[in-house]
Wavefront OBJ file of the C-alpha trace (Angstrom):
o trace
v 145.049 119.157 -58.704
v 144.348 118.473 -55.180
v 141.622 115.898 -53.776
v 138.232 117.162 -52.129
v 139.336 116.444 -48.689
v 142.843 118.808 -49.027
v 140.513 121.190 -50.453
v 138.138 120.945 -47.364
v 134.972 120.296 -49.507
v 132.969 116.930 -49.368
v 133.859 114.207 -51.854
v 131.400 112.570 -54.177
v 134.103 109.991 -55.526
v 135.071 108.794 -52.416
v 135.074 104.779 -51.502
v 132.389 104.833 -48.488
v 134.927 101.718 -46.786
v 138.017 103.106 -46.924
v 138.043 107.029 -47.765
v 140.248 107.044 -50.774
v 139.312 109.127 -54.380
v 141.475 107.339 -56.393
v 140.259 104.263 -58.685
v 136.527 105.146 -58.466
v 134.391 102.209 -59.081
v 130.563 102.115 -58.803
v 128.683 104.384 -56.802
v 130.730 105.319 -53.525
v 133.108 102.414 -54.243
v 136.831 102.332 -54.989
v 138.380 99.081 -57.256
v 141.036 98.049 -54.681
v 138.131 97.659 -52.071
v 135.817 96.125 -54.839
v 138.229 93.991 -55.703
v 139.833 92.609 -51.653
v 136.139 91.598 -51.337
v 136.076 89.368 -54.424
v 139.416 87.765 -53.883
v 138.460 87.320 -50.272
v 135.352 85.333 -51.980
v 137.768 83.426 -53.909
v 140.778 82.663 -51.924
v 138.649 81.691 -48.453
v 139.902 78.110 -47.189
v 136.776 76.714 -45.609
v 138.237 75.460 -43.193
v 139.548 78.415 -41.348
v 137.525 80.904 -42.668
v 140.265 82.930 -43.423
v 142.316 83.642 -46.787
v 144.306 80.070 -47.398
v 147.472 80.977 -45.853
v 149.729 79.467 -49.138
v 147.473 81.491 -51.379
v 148.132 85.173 -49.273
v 150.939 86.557 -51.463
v 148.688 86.242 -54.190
v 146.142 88.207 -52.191
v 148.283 90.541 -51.516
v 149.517 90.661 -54.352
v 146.373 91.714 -56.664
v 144.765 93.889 -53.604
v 147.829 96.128 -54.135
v 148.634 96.440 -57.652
v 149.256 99.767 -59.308
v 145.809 99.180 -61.279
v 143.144 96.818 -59.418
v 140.610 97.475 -62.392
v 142.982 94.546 -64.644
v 142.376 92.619 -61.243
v 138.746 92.926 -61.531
v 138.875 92.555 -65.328
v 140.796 89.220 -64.632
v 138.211 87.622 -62.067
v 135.903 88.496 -64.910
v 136.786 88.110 -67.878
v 138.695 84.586 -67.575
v 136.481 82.942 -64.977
v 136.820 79.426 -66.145
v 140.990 79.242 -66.511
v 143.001 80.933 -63.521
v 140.463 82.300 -61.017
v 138.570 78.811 -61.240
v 141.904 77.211 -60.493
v 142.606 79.515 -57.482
v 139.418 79.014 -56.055
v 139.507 75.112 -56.222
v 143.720 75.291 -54.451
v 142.346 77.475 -51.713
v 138.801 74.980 -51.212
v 141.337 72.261 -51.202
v 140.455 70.452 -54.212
v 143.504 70.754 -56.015
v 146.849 70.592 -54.832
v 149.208 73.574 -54.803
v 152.178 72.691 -57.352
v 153.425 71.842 -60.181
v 152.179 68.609 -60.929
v 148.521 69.958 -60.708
v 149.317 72.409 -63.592
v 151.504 69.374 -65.518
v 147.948 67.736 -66.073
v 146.327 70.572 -67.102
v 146.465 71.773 -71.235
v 149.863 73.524 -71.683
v 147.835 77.290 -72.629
v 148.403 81.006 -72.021
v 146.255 81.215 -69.469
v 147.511 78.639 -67.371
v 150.909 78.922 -67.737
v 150.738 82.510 -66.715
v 148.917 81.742 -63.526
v 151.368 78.878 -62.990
v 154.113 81.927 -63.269
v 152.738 84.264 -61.038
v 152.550 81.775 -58.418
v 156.301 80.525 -58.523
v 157.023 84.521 -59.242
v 155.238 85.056 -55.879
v 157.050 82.064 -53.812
v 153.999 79.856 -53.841
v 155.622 77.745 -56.208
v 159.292 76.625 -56.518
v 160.794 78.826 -58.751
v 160.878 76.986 -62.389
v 161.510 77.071 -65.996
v 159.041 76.723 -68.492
v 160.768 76.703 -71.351
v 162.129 73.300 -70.400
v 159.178 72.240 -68.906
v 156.965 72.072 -72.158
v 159.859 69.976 -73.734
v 158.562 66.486 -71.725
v 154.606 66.824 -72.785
v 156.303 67.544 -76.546
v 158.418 64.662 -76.552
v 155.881 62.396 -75.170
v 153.574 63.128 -78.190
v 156.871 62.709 -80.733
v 158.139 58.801 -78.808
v 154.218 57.776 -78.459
v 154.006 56.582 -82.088
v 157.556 55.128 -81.756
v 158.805 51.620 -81.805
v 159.492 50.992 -78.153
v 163.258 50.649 -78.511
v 163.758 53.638 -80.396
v 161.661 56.089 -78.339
v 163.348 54.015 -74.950
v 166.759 55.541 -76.708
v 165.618 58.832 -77.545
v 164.085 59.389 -74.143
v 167.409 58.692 -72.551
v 169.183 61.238 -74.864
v 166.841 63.926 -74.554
v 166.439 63.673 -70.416
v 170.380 62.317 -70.068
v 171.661 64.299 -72.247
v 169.680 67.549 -73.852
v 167.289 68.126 -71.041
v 170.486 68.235 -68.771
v 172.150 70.766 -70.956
v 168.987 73.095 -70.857
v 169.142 72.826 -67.115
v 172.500 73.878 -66.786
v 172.096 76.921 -68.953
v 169.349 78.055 -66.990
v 170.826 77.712 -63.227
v 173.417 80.216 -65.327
v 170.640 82.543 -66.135
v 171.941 81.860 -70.065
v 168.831 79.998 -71.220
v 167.774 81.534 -74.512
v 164.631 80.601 -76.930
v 167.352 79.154 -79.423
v 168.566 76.543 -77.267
v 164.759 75.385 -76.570
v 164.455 75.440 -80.628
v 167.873 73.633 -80.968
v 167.172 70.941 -78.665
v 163.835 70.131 -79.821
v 165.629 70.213 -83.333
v 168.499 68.011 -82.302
v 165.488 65.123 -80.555
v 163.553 65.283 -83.664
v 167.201 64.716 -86.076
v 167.571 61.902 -83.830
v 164.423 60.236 -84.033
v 164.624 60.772 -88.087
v 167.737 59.279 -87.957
v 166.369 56.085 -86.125
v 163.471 55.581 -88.560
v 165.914 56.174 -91.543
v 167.858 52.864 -89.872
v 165.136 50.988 -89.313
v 163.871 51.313 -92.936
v 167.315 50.027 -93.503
v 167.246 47.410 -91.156
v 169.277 48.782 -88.554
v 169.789 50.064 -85.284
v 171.635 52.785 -83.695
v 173.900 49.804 -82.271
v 174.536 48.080 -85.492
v 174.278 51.093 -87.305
v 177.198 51.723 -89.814
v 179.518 54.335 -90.679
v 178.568 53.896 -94.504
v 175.209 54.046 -93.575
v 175.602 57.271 -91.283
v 176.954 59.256 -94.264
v 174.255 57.671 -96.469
v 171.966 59.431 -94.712
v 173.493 62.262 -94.682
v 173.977 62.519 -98.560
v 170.135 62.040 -98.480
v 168.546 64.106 -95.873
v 170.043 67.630 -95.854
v 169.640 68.656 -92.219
v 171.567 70.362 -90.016
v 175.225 68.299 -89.179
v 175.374 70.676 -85.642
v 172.430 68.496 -84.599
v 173.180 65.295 -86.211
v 176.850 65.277 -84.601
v 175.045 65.947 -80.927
v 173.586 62.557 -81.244
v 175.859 60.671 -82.965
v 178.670 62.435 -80.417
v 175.812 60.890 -77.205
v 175.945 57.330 -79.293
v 180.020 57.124 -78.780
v 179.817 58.599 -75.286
v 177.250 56.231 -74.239
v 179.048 53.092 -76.198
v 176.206 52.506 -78.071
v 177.580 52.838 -81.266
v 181.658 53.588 -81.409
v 181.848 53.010 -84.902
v 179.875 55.780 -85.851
v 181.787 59.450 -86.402
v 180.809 62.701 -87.690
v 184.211 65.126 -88.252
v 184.419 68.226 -86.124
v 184.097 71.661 -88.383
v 185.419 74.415 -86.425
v 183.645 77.481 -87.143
v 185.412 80.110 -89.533
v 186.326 83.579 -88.734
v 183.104 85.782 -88.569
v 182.296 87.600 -91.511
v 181.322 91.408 -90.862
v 178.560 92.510 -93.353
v 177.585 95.390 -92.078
v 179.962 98.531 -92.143
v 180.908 101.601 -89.706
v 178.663 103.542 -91.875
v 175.638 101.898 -91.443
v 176.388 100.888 -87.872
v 175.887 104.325 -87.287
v 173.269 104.741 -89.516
v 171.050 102.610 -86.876
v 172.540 104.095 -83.793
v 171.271 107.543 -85.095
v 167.813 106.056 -85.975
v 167.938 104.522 -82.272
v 168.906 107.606 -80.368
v 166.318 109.987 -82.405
v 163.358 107.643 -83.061
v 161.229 108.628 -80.411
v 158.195 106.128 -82.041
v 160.033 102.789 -80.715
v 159.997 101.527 -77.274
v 162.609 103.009 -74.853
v 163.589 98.712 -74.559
v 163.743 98.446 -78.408
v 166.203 101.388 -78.201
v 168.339 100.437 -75.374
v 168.581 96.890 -76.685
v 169.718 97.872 -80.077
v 172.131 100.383 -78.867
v 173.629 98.366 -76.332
v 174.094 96.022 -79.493
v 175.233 98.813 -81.281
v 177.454 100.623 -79.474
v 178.345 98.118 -76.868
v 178.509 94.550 -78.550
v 176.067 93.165 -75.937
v 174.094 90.038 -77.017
v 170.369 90.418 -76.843
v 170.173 87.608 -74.478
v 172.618 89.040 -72.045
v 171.041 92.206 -72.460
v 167.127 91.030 -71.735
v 168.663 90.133 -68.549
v 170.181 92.988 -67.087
v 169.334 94.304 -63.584
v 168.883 97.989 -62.735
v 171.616 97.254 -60.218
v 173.796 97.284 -63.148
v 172.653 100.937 -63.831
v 174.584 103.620 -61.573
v 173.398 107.693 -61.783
v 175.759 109.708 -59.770
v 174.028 112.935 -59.290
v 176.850 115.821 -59.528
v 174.154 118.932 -58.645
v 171.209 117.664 -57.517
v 169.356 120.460 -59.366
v 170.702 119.943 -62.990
v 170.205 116.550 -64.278
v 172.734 117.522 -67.084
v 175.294 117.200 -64.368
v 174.518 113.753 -63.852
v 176.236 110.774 -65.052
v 174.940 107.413 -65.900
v 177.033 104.190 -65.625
v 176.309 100.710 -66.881
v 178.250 97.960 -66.165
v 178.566 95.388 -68.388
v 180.591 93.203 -66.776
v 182.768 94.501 -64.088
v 183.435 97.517 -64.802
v 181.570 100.639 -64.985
v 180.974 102.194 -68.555
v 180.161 106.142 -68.367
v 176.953 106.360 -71.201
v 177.257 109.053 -74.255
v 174.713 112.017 -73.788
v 171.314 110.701 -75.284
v 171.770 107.354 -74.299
v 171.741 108.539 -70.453
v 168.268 110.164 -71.290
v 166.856 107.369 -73.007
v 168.451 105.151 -69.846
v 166.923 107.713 -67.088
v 163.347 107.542 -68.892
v 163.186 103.880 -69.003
v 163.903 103.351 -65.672
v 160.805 105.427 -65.171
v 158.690 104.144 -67.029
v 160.030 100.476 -67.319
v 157.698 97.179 -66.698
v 155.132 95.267 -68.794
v 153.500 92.576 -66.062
v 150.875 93.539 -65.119
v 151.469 91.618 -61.633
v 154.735 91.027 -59.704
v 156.494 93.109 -61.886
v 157.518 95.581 -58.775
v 160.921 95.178 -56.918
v 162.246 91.848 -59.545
v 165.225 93.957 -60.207
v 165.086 93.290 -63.955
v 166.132 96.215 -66.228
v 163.598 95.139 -68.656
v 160.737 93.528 -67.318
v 158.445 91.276 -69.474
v 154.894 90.547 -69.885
v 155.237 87.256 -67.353
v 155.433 87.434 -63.957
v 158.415 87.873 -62.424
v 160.332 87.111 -66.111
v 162.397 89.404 -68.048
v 161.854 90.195 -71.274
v 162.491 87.912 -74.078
v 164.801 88.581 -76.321
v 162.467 88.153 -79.190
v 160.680 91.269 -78.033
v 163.371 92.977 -79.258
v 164.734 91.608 -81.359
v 161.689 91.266 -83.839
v 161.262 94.859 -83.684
v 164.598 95.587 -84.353
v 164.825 93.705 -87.563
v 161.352 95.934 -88.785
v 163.499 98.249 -88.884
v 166.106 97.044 -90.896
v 169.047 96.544 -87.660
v 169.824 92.905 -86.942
v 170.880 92.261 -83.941
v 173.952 89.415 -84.847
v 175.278 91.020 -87.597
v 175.177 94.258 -86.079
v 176.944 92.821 -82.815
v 179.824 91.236 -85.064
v 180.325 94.884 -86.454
v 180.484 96.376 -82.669
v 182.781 93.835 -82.229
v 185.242 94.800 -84.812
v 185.521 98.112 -84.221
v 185.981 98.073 -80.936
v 188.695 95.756 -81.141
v 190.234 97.847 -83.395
v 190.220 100.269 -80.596
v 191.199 99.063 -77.621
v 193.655 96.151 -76.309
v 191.704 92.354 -76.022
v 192.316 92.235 -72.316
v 190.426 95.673 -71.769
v 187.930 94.645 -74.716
v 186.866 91.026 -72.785
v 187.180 93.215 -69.248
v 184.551 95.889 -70.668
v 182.020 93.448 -72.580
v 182.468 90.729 -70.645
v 183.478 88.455 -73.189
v 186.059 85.655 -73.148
v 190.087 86.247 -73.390
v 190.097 84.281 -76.365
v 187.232 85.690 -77.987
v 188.442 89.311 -77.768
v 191.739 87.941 -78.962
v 190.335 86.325 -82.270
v 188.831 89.894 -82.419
v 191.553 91.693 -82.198
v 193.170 89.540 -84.899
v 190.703 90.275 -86.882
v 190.792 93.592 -86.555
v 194.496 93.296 -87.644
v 196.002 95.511 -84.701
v 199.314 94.611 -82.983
v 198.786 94.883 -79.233
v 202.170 93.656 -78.451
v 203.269 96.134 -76.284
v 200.389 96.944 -74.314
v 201.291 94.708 -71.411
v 204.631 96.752 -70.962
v 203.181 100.456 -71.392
v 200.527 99.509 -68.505
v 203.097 98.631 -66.665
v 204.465 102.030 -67.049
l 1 2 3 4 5 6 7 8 9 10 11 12 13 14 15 16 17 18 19 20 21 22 23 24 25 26 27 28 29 30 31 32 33 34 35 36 37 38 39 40 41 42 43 44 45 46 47 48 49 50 51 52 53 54 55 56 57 58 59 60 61 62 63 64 65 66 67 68 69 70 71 72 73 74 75 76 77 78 79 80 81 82 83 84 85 86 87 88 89 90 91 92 93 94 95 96 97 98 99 100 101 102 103 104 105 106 107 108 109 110 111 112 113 114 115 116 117 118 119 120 121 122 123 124 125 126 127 128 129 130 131 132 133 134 135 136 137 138 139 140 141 142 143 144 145 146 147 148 149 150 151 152 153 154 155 156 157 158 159 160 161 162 163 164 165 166 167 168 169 170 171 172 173 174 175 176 177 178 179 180 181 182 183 184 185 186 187 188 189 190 191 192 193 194 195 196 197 198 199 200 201 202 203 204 205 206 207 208 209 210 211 212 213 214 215 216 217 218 219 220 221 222 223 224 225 226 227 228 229 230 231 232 233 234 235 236 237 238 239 240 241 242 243 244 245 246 247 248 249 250 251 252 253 254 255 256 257 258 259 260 261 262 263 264 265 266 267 268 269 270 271 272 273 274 275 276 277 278 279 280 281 282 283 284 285 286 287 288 289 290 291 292 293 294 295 296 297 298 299 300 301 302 303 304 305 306 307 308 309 310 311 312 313 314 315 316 317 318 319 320 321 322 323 324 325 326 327 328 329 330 331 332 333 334 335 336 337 338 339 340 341 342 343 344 345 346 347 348 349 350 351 352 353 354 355 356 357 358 359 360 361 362 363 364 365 366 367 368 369 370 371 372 373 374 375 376 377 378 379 380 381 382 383 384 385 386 387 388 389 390 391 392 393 394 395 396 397 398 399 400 401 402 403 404 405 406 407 408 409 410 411 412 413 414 415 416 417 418 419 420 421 422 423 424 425 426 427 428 429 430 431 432
């Protein structure tokens, strides 16, 4: 298929202002050119007549996407939300950051636009996972006693808010640490209101009283010994003390057989999404965790070409870590069609680097996008990692298992221990 003017003959379909055939819209109109003149409209700054110079990349942006009809559809269909918003930053009446969006209702549609603007450097980059956490614990302290919410403000921004923070300058911020720290402010605050039903306080509070509570209200002791652990730190409360449990060896439930089972389903199923597949059988195969594997770059993904006319000849790398792991046949395939066809966002989703892109601007995907559909279909992703784990320990020495997966020394020792396989001598026969 060729268009009119390669063929020489006179176009009906083409865009009378700029010439091109492709995304017809209207009579004698193309969507990209439909669509510059609206945001033109929209991002003008009176002032200079001109498109408001913070708000270009987002011109630029939408002008130039792969599809401008969603553009158009956008400026349409949700008029009142983003494209309102837009149009009052570039006229000046609202400011350009974050605290303009902080006042606004915490909804889809604005935190998306609030994404594609920090995903676009209009914004500082940010995280809004931890950002919904202050409007949430604002509405749990309001109906507080001021001492107590004065106390549980302090350990959620000194202490839980911090943690968050620090996970996600490491790129390790998951959805469960959100729900866990929301769970471990809300144990605290339950806590609290159990002692002052008691008359108490978290500083007179005693250790009788601490395991009375517990006896009573069967929550979670991993988020009851944060707080209590914050109380001593803070010498608040030094009389209060919840034991340490370490955690127990892991318990593999799920065996070789059915490990493969799934891998099989993964590698054939041509019905789930090439991310579904690649997610579980990194799990699978690999003992990745889903949140480590969400955030994968396609610079982690090598293909050295061997004949540049076979793709057979080809090999496909991923490293996990540091060092490069050739992929089994099928798995490259899968890997080479997803990198063709990868990307949900349907703006700044070009040129992020992220292996698996996700629906918000500029985000990866979340692991619950996989892992949801995984589990509909009977593979979960933990249990099915602890099995990886096994086996491969059982198959390899711990240094070159932690190397590989990029786990911890310690972690692919307890593995290896598990596994019950004596790697004694494996310093001494690489040495040879």
């Amino acid at each position: 298929m060729v268009c009119a003017a390669c063929a020489g003959a006179e176009s009906v379909f083409a865009c009378r202002e700029c010439g091109r055939e492709d995304h017809p819209y209207g009579i004698n109109r193309c969507a990209r050119c439909f669509l510059r003149e609206r945001l033109t409209d929209l991002l003008t700054d009176p002032g200079t007549g001109q498109i408001h110079t913070r708000l270009q990349p987002v011109f630029d942006e939408l002008v130039n996407s792969e599809r401008p009809q969603t553009g158009i559809w956008w400026l349409r269909k949700k008029p009142g939300t983003g494209p309102q918003l837009l149009g009052q930053m570039a006229r000046g009446e609202l400011d350009i950051s974050h605290d303009t969006f902080r006042a606004l209702p915490c909804d889809r549609a604005h935190n998306y636009l609030r994404e594609l603007l920090a995903s676009l450097g209009v914004l500082p980059a940010y995280e809004p996972r931890i950002e919904r956490i202050p409007p949430w614990l604002d509405q749990k302290l309001a109906p507080l006693p001021a001492d107590q919410a004065d106390l549980v403000r302090r350990f959620a921004h000194w202490h839980v808010l911090r943690h968050l923070r620090n996970a996600a300058r490491q790129q390790q911020l998951t959805k469960t640490m959100t729900d866990s720290a929301r769970d471990r402010i809300s144990t605290a605050i339950r806590f609290l209101a159990y002692l002052h039903a008691h008359g108490a306080t978290a500083a007179t509070a005693t250790q009788e009283q601490l395991e009375r509570y517990q006896t009573t209200h069967a929550v979670s002791l991993a988020s009851e010994y944060t707080f209590i652990a914050w109380l001593r730190r803070s010498r608040i409360n030094t009389r209060l003390h919840i034991p340490y449990v370490p955690n127990g060896a892991p318990a593999v439930t799920i065996s070789d057989e059915q490990r493969w089972q799934h891998v099989e389903r993964l590698l054939h199923d041509h019905t789930l999404r090439s991310y579904t597949r690649l997610g579980g059988l990194f799990t699978l195969l690999f003992a990745q965790p889903l949140s480590r594997i969400v955030a994968m770059r396609t610079s982690q993904v090598t293909i050295t070409d061997n004949h540049a006319d076979n793709e057979a000849d080809s090999n496909v790398d991923v490293t996990f870590n540091t060092v490069p792991v050739q992929m089994p046949t099928v798995v490259d395939e899968i890997i080479r069609d997803h990198l063709q066809h990868r990307g949900q966002s349907l703006y700044a989703s070009r040129g992020t680097g992220w292996l698996f892109p996700g629906g918000k601007p500029g985000r990866h995907l979340q692991t619950e996008n996989i892992r949801a559909q995984l589990v509909a279909i009977g593979i979960k992703p933990h249990e099915s990692r602890k099995a990886a784990l096994f086996q491969l320990a059982g198959q390899m020495p711990a240094p070159v298992l932690a190397e590989l997966l990029g786990i911890t020394d310690t972690n692919a020792a307890n593995w290896a221990k598990l596994a019950a396989r004596d790697w004694t001598g494996y310093i001494a026969d690489r040495a040879h």
